[in-house]
VOGU-3710 file (C-alpha; in Angstrom, 3 decimals, decimal comma):
1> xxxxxxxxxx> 0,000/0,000/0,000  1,667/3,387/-1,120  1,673/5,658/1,986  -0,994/8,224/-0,101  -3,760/5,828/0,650  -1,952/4,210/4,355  -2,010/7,693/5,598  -6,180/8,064/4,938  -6,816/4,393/5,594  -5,615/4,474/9,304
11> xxxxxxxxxx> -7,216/7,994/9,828  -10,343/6,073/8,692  -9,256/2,580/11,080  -8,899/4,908/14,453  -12,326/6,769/13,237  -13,955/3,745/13,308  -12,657/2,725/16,478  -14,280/5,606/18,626  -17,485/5,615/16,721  -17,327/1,458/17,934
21> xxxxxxxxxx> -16,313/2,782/21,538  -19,303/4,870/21,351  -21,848/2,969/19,697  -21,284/-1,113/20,752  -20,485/-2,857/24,115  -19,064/-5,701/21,903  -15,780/-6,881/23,104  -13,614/-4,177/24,869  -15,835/-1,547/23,960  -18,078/0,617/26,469
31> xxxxxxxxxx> -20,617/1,345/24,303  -20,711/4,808/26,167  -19,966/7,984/23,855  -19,410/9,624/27,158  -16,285/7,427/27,203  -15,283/8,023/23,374  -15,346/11,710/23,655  -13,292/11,228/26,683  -11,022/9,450/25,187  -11,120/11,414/21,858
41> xxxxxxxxxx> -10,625/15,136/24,049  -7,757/14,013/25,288  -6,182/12,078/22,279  -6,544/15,476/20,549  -4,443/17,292/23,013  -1,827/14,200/22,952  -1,740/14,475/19,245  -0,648/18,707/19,792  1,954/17,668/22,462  2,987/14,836/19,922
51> xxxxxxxxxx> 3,210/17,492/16,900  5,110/19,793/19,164  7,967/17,076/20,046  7,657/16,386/16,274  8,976/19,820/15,051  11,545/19,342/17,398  12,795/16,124/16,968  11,189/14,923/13,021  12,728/18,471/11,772  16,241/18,943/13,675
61> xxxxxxxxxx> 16,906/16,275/15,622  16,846/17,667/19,291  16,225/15,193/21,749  14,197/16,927/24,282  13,015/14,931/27,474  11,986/17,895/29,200  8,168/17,994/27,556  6,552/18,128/31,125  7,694/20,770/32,111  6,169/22,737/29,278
71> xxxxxxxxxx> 3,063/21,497/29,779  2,753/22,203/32,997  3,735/25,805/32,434  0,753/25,912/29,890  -1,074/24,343/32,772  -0,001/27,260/35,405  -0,634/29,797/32,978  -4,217/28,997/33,071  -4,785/29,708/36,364  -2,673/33,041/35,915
81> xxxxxxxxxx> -5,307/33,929/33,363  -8,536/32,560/34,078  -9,037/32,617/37,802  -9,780/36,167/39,968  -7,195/37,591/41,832  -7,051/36,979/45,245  -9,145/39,599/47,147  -6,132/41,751/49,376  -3,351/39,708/48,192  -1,474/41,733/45,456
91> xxxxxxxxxx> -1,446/44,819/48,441  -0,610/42,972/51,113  2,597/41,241/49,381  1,950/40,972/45,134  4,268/44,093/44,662  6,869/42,687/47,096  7,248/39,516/45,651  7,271/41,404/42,207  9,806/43,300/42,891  11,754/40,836/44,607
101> xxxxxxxxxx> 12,161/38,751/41,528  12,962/41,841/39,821  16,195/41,797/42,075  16,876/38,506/41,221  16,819/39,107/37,436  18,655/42,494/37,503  21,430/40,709/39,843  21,932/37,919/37,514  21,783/40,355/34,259  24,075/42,299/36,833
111> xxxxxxxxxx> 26,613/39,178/37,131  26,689/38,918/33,173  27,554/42,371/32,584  30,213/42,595/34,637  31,809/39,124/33,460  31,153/40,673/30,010  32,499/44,154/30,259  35,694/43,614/33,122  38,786/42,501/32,034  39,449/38,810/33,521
121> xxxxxxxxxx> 41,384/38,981/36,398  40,720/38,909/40,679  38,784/41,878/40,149  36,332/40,730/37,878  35,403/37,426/39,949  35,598/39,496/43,411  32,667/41,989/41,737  30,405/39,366/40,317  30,581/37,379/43,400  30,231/40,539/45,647
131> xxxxxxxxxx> 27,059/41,365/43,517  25,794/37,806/43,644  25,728/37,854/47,734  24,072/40,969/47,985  21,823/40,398/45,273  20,854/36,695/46,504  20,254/38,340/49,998  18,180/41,728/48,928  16,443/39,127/46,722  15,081/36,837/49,552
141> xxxxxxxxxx> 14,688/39,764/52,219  12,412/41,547/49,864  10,638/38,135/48,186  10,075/36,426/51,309  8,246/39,398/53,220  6,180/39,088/50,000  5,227/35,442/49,542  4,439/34,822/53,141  2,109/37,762/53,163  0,292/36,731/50,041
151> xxxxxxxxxx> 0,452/32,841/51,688  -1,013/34,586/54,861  -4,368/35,254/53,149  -6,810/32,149/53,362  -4,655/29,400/52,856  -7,313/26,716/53,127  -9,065/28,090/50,223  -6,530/30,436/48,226  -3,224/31,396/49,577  -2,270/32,420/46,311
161> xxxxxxxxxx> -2,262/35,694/43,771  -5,033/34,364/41,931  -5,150/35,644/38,324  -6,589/38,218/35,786  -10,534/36,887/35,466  -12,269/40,524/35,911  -15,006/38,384/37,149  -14,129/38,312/40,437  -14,249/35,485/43,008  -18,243/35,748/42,915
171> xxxxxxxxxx> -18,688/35,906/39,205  -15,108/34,386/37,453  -16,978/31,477/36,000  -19,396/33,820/33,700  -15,735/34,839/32,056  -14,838/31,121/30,562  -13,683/33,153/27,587  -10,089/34,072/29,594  -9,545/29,851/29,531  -9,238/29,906/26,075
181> xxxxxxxxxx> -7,011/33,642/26,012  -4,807/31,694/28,253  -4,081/29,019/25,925  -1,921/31,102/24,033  -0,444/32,840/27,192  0,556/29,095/28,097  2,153/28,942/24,533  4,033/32,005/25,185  5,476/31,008/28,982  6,478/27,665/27,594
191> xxxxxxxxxx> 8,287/29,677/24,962  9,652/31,566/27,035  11,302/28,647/29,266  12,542/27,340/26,276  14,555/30,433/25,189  16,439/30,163/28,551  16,960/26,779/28,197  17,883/26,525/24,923  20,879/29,212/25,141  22,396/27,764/28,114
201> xxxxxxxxxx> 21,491/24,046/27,131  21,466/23,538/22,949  25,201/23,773/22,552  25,495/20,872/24,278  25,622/17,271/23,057  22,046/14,979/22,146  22,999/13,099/25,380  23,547/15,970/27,723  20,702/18,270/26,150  18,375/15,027/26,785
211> xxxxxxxxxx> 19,640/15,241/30,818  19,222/19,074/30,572  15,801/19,040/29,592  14,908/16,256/32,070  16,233/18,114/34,680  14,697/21,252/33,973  11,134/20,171/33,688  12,004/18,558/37,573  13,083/21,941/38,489  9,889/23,586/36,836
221> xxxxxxxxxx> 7,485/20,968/38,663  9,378/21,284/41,920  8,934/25,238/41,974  5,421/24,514/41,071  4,747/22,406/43,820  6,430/24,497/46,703  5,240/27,721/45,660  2,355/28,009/46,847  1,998/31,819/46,252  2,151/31,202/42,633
231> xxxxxxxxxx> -0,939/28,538/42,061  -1,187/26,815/45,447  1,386/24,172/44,601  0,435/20,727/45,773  -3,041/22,158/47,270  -4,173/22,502/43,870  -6,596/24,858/42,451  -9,844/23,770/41,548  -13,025/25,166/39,745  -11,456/26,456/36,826
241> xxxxxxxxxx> -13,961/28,572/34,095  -15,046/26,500/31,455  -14,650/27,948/27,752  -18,203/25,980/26,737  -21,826/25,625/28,603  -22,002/23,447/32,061  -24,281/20,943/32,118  -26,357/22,483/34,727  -27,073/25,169/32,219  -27,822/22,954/29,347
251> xxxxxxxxxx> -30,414/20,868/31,802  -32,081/23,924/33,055  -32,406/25,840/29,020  -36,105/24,261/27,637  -34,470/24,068/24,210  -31,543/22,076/25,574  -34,414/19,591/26,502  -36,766/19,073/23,888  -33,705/18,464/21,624  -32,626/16,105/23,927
261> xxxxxxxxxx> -35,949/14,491/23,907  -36,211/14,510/20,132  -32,749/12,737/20,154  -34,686/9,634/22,452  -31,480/10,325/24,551  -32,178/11,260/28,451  -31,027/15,078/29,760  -28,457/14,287/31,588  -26,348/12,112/28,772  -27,534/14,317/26,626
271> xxxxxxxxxx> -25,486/17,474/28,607  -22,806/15,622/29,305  -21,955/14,372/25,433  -23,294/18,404/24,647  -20,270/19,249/26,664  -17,594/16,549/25,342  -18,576/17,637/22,152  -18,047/21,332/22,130  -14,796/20,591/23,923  -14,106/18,451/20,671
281> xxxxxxxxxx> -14,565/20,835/18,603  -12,109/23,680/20,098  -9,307/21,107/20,146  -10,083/20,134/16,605  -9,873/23,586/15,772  -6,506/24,124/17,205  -4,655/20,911/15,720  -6,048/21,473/12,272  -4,607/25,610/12,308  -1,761/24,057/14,284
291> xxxxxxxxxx> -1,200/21,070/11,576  -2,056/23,115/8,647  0,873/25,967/9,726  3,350/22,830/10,570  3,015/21,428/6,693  3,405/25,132/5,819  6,868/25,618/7,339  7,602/22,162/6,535  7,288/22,271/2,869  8,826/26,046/2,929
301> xxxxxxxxxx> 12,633/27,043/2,126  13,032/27,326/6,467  11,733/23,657/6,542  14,112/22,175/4,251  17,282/24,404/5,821  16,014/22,540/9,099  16,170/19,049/7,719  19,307/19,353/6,235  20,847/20,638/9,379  19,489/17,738/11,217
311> xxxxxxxxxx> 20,672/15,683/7,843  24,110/16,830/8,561  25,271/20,273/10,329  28,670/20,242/9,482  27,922/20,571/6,089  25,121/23,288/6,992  27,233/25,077/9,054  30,015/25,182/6,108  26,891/26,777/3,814  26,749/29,693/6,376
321> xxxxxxxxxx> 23,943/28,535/8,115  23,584/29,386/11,974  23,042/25,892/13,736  22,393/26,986/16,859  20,623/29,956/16,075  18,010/27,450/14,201  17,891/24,983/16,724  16,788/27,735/19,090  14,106/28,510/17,287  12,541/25,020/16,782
331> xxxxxxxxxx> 13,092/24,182/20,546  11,167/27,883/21,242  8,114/26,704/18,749  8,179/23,312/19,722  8,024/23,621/23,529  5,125/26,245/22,425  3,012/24,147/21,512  3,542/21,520/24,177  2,764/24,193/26,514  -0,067/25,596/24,389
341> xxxxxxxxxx> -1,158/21,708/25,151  -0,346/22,147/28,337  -3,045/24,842/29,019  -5,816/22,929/26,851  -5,414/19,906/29,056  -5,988/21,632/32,431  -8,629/23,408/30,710  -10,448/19,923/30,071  -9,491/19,037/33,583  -11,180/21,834/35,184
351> xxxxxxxxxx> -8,008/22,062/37,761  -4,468/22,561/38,443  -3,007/19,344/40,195  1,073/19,575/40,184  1,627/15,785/41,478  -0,177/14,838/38,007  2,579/16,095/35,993  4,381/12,544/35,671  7,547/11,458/33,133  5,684/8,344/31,907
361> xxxxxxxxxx> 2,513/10,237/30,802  4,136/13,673/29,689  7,583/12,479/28,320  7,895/8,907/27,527  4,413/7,998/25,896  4,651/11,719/23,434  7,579/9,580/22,461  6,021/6,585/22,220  3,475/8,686/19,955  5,574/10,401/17,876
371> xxxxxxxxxx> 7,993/7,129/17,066  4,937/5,137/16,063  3,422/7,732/14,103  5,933/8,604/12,558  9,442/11,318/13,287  9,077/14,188/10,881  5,934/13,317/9,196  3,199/15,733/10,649  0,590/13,602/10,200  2,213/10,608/11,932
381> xxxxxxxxxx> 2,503/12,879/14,822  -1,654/13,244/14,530  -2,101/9,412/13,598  0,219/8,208/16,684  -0,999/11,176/19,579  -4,683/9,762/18,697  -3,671/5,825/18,434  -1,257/5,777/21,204  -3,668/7,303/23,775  -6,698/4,861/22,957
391> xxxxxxxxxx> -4,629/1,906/23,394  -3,050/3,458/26,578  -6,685/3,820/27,971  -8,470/0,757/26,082  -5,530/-1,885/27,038  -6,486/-2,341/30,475  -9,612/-4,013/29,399  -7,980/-5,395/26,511  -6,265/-7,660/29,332  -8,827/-8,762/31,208
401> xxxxxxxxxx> -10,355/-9,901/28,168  -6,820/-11,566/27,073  -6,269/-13,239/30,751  -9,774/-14,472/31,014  -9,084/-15,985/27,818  -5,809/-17,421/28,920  -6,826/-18,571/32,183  -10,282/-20,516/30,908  -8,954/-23,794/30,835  -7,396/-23,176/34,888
411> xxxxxxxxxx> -9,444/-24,151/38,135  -11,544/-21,753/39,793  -9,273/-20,484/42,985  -5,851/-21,368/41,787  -3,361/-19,261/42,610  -1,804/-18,885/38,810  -5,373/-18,047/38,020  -5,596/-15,423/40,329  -2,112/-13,810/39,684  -3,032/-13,597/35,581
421> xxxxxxxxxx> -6,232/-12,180/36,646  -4,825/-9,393/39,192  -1,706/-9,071/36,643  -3,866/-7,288/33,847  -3,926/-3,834/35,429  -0,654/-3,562/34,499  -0,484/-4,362/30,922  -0,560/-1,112/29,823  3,410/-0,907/29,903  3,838/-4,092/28,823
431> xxxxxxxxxx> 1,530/-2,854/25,774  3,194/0,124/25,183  6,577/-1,760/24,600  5,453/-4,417/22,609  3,333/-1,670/20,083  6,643/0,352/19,862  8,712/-3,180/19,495  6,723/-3,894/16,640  6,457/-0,664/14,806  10,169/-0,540/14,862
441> xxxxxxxxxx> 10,503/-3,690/13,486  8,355/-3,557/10,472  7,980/-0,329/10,178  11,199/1,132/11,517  10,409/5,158/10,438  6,691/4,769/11,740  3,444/4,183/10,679  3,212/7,351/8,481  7,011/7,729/7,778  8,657/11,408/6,517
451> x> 8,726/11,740/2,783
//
């Protein structure tokens, strides 16, 4: 089969499998579109995060492990931008810790100047280290007073700044328009992390830029979790707007239910797929402009300079082309979109929870996605973000179907029985390795490989 009809064929295969999750309780499946939209919502945003490591990695090589941190940045700038501000908090300490990372930045810019502009010699390290002490000092004087005034203001509830909902606490949730303004602003704060990242971090080898990455998303998520000023850390925060109706709403509207009734489908269902849906169709919005503008630069003079630096940059470099400068720029779009990802997920969630953030579900399975889809075909990044996710939620009962199978020929109550049985909850690993396995033995550049 020529890859112009594969491509379209298993578009069409993982079609049919939701509308089978949705519409038959034969075999594994639920038979619950509730379930299928689930699982659809948040393939969607898995396919963005998987399109995002694609541009990275499919276009120049950089081997970035560091994708959870970027998403949860897109995740914290959510709550920056959709929730109210804390009533009393940026007066009684906002401007103090404001200004006290202001310190911190002008001492480090401080640091680099003076490294920059001195001579090298005693003097020069005696003056950067003399500014560093009293800069690290003013810093925390002025920062702390700040954050445990802010943390000072009901901490069982808030505790934090809040964020920039003009709603206020009483009415935020009329404003679910600022969760979908804050996608972008997660975009742009994942960007942001990336540019520091990538000009201390991109000179360095694929090895050492893979540890780099790792351990800057743990940094990221550890700030996240201890600062509670910032978003609560670990507390989490909760009742997020919504960008589309509640199902409340939808229940109480008399058009909402005589529709429903017309579909022969009960209110409540009927809400709750009314809500899946819309979500749906705001995330299939944002891959489709976010797919069409990746085949754009892809097929454009920038996207073929990229591949041949990831081809071979010593022969780039001897063309005149800055390496670095370009791998900067794909790690900066790249980590964009994770974090643009990032802000659509907690969206969905409705919350911010910082222990969620884990490696195996933000960094290793976007690989998992990307590698079976395909590395540096676009739409393998789509095909394996949406296939990928429904096997990671569907092979759990996938197992118990294969162990009762197994163990049908065992007696009731023996013990191998009962350890096949109990093992299935795990398969999903298991799964995961044998799917990539495979793909990278028959199909070793993916299921949709780069042309």
């Amino acid at each position: 089969m020529t890859q112009n009809m594969r491509t379209p064929v298993l578009f069409a295969i993982m079609a049919v499998l939701f509308i089978l999750e949705g519409s038959t309780n034969f075999w594994v499946f639920s038979g619950s579109w509730n379930t299928s939209l689930a699982i659809l919502n948040m393939a969607l945003i898995s396919a963005i995060m998987a399109l995002g490591v694609n541009l990275q990695w499919g276009y120049a090589g950089l081997f970035n492990v560091g994708i959870m941190g970027f998403v949860a940045l897109g995740g914290l700038a959510t709550v920056l931008i959709s929730m109210p501000a804390t009533p009393g908090a940026w007066s009684a300490g906002g401007i103090k810790a404001l200004f006290g990372l202001l310190i911190g930045v002008g001492t480090i810019l401080g640091a680099v100047q003076i490294r920059k502009h001195m001579a090298p010699g005693r003097a020069r390290g005696l003056a950067m280290i003399a500014i560093l002490i009293l800069g690290f000092f003013a810093f925390r004087y002025v920062f702390d007073a700040g954050v445990a005034a802010i943390e000072a203001i009901n901490p069982a509830q808030t505790g934090n700044l809040g964020g920039l909902n003009p709603g206020g606490p009483s009415n935020y949730k009329a404003h679910g328009y600022m969760t979908i303004l804050a996608w972008p602003v997660g975009g742009l704060l994942a960007a942001g992390a990336a540019w520091v990242v990538g000009k201390t971090a991109l000179g360095l080898r694929s090895d050492y830029l893979a540890i780099a990455t790792l351990g800057i998303a743990e940094i990221i998520l550890a700030a996240m979790k201890n600062e509670d000023w910032l978003a609560r850390g670990v507390k989490n925060v909760v009742g997020l707007p919504r960008p589309v109706p509640y199902e409340v709403d939808l229940q109480n509207s008399a058009a909402f239910v005589a529709r429903a009734e017309a579909w022969g489908t009960d209110v409540t269902t009927a809400s709750t797929i009314a809500v899946k849906m819309s979500y749906g169709v705001l995330f299939s919005v944002v891959l489709v402009v976010l797919l069409v503008l990746s085949q754009l630069a892809l097929k454009s003079p920038w996207g073929r300079m990229m591949r041949a630096i990831r081809d071979n940059e010593v022969a780039a470099r001897a063309m005149g082309k800055n390496v670095t400068k370009r791998h900067l720029q794909i790690f900066v779009l790249g980590s964009a979109i994770c974090g643009l990802a990032g802000a659509m997920m907690t969206t969905l969630d409705g919350q911010l929870t910082p222990n969620s953030y884990q490696p195996l579900r933000f960094t290793f399975l976007i690989w998992v996605m990307v590698i079976v889809g395909g590395s540096g075909n676009n739409f393998g990044a789509v095909l394996g973000g949406l296939m990928i996710w429904f096997f990671w939620i569907k092979v759990e009962p996938i197992g118990n179907w294969l162990m009762m199978v197994v163990t049908s020929g065992m007696e009731d109550g023996s013990g191998l029985k009962i350890h096949l049985l109990n093992s299935a909850a795990h398969m999903r690993l298991f799964s995961m390795g044998i799917i990539l396995l495979l793909v990278l033995r028959f199909s070793p550049r993916g299921l949709v490989p780069e042309r």
